[in-house]
N, C-alpha and C positions, 0 to 999 in steps of 0.2 A: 392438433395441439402444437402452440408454438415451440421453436427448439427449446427455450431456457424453460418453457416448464416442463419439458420433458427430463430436461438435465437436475431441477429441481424434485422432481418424483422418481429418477433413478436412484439420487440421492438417497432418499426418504426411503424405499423400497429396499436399497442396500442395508442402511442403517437396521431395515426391521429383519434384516435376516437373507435375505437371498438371493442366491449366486446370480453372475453376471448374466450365464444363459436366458435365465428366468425373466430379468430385468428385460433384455432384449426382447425378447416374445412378449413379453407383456406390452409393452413401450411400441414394439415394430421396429424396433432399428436396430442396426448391426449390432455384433459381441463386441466390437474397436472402438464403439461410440461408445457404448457403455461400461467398459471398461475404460476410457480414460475420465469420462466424467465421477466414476467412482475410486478414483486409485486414492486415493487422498483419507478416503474414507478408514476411520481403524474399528475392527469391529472389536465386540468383547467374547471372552470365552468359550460363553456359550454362544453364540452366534458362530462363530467359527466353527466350535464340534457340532451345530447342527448343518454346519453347509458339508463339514466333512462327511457327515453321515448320508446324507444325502448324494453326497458325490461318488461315497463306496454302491453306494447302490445303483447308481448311471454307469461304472466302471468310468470315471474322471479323479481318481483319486491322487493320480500323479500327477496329473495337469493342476492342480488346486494347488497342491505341496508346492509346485514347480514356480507357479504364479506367487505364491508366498515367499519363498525363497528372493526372486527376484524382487521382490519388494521388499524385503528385509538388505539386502545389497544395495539398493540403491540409496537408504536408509543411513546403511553404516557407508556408503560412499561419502554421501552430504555430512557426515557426520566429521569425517576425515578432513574435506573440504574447509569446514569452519574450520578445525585445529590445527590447518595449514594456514589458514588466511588471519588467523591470531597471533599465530608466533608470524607469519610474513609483515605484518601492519605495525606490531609492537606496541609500546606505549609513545600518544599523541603529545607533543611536546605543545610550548604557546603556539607556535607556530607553524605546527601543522594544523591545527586549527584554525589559525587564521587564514591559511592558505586554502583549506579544506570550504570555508564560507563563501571565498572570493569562486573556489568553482562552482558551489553553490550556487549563487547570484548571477554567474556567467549561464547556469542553466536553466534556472527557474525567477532571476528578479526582473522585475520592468526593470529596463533600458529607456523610451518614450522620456524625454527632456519632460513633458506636459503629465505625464503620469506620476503619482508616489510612490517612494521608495518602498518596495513591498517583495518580498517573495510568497509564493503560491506554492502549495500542496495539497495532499489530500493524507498523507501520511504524521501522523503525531509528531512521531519521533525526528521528521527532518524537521517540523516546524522549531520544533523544542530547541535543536540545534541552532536552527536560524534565531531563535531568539537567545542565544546564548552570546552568538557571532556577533548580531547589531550590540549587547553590551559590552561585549569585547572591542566594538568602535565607539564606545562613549555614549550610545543609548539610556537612555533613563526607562526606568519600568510606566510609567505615567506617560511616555512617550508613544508607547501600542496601542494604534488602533485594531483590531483584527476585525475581519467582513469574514462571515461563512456563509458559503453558497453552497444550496443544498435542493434536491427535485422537491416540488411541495405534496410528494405523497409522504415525506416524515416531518409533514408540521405539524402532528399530533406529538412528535417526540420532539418540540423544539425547546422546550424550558432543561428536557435531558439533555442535547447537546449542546448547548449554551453552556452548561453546568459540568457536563468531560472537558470540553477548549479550556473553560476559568483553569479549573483545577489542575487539568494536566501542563499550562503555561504557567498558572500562579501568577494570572493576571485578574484583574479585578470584572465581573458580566460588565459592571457600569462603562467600562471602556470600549468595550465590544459593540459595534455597529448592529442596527438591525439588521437581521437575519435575514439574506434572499433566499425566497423561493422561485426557484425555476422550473417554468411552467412546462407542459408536455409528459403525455407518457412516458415512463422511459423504456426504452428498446429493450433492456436486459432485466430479467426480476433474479434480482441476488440472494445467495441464500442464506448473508449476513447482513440482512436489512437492520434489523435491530442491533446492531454492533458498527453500524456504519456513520460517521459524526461529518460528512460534507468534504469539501475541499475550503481549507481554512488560507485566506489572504492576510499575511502580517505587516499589516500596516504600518507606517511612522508619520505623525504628526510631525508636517514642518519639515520636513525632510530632504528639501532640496541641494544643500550643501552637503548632506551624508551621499545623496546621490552622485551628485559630480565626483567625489570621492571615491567613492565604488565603482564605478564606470572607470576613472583615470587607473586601478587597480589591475582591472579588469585588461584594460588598454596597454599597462606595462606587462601583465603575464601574459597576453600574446605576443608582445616584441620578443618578451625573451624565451619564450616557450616557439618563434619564428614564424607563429602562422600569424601576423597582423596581414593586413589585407593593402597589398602593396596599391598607393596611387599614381596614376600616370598621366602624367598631363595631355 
């Protein structure tokens, strides 16, 4: 069995109830494998009183508590973390926005003189930014192309992702380039296949003077942030 569907059936095996030991012997692999591919998991009530019962009866009944605990801490760790990183960040003025895009663009936009001005993700929520940022530089909404590239084992779900991009951009399908599908198995079978909408390219029509612009941006916050790339003759 390959490793991701093995990690997909600890999944599933957890979800139905039982403990990490079990998963391992059933599966054949360590209790470290399968405890990190299930940590994530939360189970319900009753799942949990029957792992307990289960585990009073192996005598594991403090090792279960102890594994819980520890995940409940790590839980309210991350929890702390956000409430740190909230009050640390504050509230985003114009300009940290628009400073926020330009690192944006320095990480994820074509640079290529011959390419379009586009940045790439695979994440909603940075696209959604990025196209906030381009009409913070005087973008027009009619101005987005977007390209989604997506493996073609979900071109049976292609009219659905077409239809999450529109809506979640409140950009119009008609704008929206045909859909690639990219060929080849893929390596990993995910266990959010159905929740998965591609990697979305946000294109601009004509956009080659927004580009020289963004690059010269780009090119003043490495002077002044020191790390430009000294030349020497």
């Amino acid at each position: 069995m390959a490793k991701s569907e093995q990690r997909l059936e600890a999944v599933q095996l957890r979800r139905d109830g039982n403990s990490i030991k079990n998963i391992a012997k059933k599966l054949n692999i360590s209790r470290s494998s399968a405890s990190v591919w299930c940590r994530d998991i939360i189970l319900s009530a009753s799942q949990k009183q029957r792992l307990l019962e289960h585990a009073i009866k192996n005598g594991q009944r403090g090792r279960l508590m102890g594994a819980e605990a520890n995940k409940n801490k790590r839980l309210e760790n991350i929890s702390t973390q956000e409430k740190i990183a909230g009050s640390m960040v504050g509230n985003l003025t114009t300009r940290d926005r628009f400073m926020l895009g330009i690192a944006l663009y320095w990480g994820e936009g074509t640079k290529s003189m011959r390419s379009n001005t586009s940045i790439t993700n695979s994440d909603p929520e940075t696209i959604l930014f990025a196209r906030h940022w381009f009409e913070q530089l005087g973008v027009e909404r009619n101005m987005f192309r977007p390209y989604i590239f997506i493996s073609e084992t979900h071109k049976h779900r292609e009219k659905a992702i077409l239809r999450f991009w529109s809506e979640y951009l409140d950009i119009p399908k008609t704008q929206f380039a045909k859909m690639v599908f990219l060929k080849g198995r893929p390596k990993k079978i995910y266990d959010n296949h159905d929740s998965y909408y591609g990697v979305l390219a946000l294109r601009i029509r004509k956009g080659s003077t927004l580009k020289y612009r963004i690059l010269a941006l780009i090119k003043a916050c490495k002077e002044k942030a020191g790390v430009a790339q000294v030349v020497r003759a």
